[in-house]
Residue frames as qw, qx, qy, qz and C-alpha x, y, z in Angstrom:
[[0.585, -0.627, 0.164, 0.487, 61.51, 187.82, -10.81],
 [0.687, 0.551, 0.128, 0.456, 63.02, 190.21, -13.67],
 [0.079, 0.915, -0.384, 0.090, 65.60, 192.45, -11.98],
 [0.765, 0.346, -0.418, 0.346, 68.90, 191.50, -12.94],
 [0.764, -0.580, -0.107, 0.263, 71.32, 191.21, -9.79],
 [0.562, 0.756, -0.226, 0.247, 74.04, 193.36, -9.77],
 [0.674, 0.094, -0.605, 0.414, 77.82, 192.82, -8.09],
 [0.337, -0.526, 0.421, -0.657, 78.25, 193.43, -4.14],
 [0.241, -0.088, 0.854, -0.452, 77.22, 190.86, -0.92],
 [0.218, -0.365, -0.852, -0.307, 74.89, 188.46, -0.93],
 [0.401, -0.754, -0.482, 0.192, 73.53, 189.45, 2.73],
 [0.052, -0.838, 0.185, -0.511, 73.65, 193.05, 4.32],
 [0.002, 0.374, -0.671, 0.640, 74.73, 193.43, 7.77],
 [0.618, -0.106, 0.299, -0.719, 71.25, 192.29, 9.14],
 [0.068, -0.386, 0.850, 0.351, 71.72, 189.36, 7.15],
 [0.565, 0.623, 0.396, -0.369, 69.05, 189.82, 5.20],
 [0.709, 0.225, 0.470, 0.474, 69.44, 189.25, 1.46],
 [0.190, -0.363, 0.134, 0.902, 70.76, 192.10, -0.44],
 [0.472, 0.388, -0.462, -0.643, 69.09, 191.86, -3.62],
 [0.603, 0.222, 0.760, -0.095, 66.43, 189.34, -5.11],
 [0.539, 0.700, -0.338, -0.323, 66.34, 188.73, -8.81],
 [0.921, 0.246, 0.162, 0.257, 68.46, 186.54, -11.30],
 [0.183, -0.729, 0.470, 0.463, 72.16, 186.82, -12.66],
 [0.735, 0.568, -0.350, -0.124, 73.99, 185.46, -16.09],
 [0.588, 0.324, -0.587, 0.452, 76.92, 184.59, -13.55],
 [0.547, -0.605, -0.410, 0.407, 77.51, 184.51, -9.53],
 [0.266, 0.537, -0.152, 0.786, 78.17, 188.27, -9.12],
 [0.524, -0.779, 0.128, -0.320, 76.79, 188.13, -5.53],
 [0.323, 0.362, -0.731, 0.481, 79.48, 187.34, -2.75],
 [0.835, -0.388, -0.353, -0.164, 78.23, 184.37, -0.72],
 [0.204, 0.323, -0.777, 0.501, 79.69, 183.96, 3.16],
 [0.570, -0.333, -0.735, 0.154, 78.69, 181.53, 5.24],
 [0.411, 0.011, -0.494, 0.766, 79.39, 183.84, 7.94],
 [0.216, -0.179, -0.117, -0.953, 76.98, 186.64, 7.07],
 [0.509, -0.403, -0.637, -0.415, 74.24, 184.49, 7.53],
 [0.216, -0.300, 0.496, -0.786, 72.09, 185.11, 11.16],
 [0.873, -0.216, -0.140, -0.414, 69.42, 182.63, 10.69],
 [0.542, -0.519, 0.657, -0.067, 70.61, 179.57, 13.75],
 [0.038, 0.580, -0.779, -0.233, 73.51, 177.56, 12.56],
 [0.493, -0.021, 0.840, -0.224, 70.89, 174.76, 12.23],
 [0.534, 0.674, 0.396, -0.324, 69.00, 175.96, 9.58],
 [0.238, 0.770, -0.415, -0.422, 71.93, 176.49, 7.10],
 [0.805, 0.384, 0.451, -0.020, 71.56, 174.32, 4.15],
 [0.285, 0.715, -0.456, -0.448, 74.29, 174.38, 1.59],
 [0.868, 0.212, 0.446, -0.042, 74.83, 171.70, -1.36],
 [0.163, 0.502, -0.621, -0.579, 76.28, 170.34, -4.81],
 [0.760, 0.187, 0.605, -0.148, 74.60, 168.71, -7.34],
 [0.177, 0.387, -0.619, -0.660, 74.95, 167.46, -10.54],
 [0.797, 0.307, 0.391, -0.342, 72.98, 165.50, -13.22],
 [0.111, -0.432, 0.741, 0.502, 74.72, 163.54, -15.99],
 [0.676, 0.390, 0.568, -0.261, 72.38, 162.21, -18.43],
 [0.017, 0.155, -0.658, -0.736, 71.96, 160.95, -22.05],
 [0.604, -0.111, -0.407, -0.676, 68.82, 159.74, -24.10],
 [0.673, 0.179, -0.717, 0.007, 69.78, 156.36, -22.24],
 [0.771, -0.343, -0.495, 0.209, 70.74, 156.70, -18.81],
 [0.020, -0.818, 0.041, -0.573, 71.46, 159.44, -16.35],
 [0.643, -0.007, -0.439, 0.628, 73.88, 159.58, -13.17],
 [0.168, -0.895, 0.009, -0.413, 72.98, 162.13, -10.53],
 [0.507, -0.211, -0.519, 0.656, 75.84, 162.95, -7.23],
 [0.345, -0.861, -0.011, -0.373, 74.91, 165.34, -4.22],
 [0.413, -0.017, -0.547, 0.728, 77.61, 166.15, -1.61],
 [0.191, -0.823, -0.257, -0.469, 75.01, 167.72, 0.81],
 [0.273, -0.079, -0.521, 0.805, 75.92, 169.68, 4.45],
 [0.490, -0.632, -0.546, -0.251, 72.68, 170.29, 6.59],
 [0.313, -0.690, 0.189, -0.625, 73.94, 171.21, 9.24],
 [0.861, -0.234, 0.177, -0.416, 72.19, 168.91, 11.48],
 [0.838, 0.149, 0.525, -0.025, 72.89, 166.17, 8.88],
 [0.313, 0.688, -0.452, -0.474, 74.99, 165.63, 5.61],
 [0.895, 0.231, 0.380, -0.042, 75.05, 163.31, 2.82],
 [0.140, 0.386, -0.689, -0.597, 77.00, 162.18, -0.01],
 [0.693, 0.431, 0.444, -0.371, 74.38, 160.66, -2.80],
 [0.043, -0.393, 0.665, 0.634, 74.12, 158.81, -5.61],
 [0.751, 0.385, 0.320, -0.431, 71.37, 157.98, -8.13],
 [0.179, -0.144, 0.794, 0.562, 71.74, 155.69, -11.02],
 [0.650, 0.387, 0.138, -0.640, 68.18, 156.26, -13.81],
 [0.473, 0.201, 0.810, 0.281, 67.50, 153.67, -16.32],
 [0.168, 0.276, -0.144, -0.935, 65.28, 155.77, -18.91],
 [0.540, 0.113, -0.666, -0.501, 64.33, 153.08, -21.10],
 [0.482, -0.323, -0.814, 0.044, 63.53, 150.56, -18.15],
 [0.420, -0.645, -0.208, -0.603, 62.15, 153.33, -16.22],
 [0.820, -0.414, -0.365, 0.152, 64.13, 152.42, -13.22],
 [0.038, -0.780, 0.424, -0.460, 66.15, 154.59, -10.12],
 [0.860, -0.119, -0.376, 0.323, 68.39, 153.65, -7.91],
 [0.008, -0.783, 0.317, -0.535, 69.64, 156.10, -4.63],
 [0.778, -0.294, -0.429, 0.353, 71.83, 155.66, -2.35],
 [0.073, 0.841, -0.160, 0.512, 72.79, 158.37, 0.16],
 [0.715, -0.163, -0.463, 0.497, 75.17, 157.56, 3.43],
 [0.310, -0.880, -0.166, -0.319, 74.27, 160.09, 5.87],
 [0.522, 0.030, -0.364, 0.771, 77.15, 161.72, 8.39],
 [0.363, -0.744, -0.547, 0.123, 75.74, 163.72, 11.58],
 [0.367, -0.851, -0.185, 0.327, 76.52, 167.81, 12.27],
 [0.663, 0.445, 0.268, 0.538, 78.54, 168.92, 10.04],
 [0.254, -0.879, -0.359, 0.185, 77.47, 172.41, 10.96],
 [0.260, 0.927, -0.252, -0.092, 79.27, 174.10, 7.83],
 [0.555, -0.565, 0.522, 0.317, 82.58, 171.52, 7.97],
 [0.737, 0.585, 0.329, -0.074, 81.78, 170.52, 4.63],
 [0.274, -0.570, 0.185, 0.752, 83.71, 173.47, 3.92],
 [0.579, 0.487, 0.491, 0.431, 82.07, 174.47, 0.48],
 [0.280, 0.085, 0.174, 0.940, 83.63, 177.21, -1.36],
 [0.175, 0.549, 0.403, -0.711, 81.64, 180.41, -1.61],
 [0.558, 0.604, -0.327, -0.466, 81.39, 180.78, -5.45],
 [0.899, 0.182, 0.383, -0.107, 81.40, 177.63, -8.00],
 [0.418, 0.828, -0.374, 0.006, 83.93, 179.39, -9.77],
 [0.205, 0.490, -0.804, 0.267, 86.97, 178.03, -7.49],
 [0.556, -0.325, 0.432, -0.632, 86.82, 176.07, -4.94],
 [0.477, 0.083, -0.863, -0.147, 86.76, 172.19, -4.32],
 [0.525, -0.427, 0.574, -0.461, 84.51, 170.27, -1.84],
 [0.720, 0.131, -0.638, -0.242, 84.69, 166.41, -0.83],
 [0.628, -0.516, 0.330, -0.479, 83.68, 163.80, 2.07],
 [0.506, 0.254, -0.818, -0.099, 84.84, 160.51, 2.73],
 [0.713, -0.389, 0.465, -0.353, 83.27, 158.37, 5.36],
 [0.641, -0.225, 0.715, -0.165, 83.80, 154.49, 5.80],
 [0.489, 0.246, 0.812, 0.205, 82.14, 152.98, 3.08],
 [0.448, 0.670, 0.563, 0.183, 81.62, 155.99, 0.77],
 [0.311, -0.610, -0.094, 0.723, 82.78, 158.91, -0.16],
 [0.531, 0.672, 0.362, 0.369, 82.89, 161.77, -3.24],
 [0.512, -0.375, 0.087, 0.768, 84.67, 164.81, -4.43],
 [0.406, 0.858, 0.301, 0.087, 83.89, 167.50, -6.57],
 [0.342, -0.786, -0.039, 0.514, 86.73, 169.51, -8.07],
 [0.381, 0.903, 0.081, -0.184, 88.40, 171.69, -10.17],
 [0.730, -0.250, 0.383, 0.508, 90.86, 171.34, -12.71],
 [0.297, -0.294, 0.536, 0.734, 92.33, 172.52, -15.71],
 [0.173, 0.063, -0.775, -0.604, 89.44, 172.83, -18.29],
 [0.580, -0.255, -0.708, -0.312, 87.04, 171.58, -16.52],
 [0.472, -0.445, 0.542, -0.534, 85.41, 169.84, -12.89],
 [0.559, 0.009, -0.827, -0.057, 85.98, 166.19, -11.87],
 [0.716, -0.287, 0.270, -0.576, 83.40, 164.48, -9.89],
 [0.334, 0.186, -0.916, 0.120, 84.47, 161.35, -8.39],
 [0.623, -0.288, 0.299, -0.663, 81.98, 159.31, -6.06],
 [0.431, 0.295, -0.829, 0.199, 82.22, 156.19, -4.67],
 [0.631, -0.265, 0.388, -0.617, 79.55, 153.73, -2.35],
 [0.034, -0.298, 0.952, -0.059, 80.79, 150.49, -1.41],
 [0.199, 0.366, 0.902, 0.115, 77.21, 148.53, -1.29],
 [0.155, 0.095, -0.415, -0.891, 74.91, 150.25, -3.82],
 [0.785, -0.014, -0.349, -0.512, 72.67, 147.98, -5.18],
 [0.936, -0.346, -0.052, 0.043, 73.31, 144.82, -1.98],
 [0.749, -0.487, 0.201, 0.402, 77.00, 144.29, -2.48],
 [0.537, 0.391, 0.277, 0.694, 77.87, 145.80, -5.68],
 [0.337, -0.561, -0.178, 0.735, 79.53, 149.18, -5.48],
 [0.284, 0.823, 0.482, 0.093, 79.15, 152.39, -6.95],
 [0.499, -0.519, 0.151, 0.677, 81.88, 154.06, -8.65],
 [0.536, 0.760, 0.257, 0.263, 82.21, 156.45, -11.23],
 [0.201, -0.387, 0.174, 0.883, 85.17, 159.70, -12.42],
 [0.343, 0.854, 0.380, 0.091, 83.29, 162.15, -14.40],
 [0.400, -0.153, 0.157, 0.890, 85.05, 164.91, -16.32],
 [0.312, 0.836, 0.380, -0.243, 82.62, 168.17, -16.60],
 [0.486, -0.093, 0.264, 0.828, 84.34, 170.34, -19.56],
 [0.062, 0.440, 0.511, 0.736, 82.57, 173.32, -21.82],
 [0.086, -0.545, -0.553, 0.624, 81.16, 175.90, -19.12],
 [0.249, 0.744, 0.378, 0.491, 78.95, 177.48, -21.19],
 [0.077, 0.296, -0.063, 0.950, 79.72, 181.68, -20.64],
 [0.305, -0.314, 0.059, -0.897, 76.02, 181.99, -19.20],
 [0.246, -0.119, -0.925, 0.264, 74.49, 180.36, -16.25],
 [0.195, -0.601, -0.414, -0.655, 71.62, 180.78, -14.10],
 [0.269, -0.147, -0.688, 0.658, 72.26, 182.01, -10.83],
 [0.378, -0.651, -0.200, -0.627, 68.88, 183.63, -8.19],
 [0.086, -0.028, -0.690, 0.718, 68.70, 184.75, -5.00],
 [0.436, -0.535, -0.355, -0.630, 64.86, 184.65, -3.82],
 [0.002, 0.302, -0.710, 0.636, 64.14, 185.57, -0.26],
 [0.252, -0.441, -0.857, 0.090, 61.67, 183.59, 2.20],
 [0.322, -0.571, -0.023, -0.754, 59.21, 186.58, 2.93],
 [0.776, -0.223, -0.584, 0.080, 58.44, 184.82, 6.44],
 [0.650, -0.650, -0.013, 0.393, 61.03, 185.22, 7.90],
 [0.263, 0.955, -0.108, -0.083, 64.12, 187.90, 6.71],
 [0.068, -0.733, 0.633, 0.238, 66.75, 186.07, 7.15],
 [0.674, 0.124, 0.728, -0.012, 65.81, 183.17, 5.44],
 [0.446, 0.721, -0.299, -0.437, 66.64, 183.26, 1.47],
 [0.804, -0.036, 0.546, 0.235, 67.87, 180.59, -1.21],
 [0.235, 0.805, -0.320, -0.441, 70.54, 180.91, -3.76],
 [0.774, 0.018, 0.576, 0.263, 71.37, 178.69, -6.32],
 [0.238, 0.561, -0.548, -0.573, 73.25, 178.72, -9.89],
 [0.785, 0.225, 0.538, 0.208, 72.77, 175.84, -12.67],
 [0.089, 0.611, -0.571, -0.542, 74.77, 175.44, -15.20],
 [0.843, 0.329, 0.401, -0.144, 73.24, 173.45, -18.06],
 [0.784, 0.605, -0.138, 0.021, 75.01, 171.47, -21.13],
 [0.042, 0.743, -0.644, -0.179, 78.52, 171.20, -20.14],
 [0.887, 0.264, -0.134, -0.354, 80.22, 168.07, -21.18],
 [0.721, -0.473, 0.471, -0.184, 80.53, 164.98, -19.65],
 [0.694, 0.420, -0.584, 0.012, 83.36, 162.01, -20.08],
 [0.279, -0.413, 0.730, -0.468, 84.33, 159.29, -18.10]]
């Protein structure tokens, strides 16, 4: 995949991806709306990975459709041990409500006994997350502050040949820095 992506929709009218290829930055314009493939099959997400030499923290706020989760892993490195929990919440079917670009935009879920947030602030993005029995009865609770967005990210749009409206975009941003 080496053609750069350049600015405009993600999807045409047919909602079919505009353009496959990589960016430096989101310059495609993502709507939920555009999409034609059935309202079951849309899959949208946040993740994140916090990690040192030591130990590493992953959260997912996910929205399936069908099915959505809020997740949380805890990694050991050094004892070679994981730990996920993920509390699962039925149909969503796009309430989630995640932003269309990572630029703005805040999304967060609370059920019963768990819940998390991802959002933007000043400087930075705070990820909060929060699952009453974790590990048996001991909860799982953390505030991260994300700060230093590096300038260049990696954002692709690659389409499912299959089928035409079927296509997956995703950005990572790697290295900012974490407190908390």
């Amino acid at each position: 995949m080496q053609h750069e992506l350049s600015a405009g929709p993600l999807l045409d009218d047919n909602g079919v991806l505009s353009e496959a290829g990589y960016a430096k930055s989101p310059v495609k314009t993502y709507d939920r709306s555009a999409i034609k493939a059935g309202k079951t099959r849309i899959k949208e997400w946040d993740y994140y990975l916090i990690y040192n030499g030591r130990y590493g923290v992953a959260l997912t706020i996910d929205d399936n459709s069908y099915m959505g989760l809020i997740s949380a892993s805890f990694l050991d490195f050094e004892a070679h041990t994981e730990k996920t929990v993920s509390p699962m919440f039925w149909f969503p079917m796009g309430n989630t409500n995640f932003p269309p670009s990572s630029r703005a935009g805040d999304v967060q879920k609370t059920l019963k006994h768990a819940g998390a947030s991802f959002t933007h602030e000043s400087g930075g993005r705070r990820l909060k997350c929060r699952i009453d029995r974790f590990d048996g009865d001991t909860p799982f609770t953390c505030d991260i502050l994300l700060t230093d967005e590096p300038r260049d990210t990696m954002v692709i749009a690659t389409p499912f040949h299959e089928q035409k409206t079927a296509f997956y975009y995703n950005q990572k941003i790697i290295a900012m820095r974490a407190s908390g």
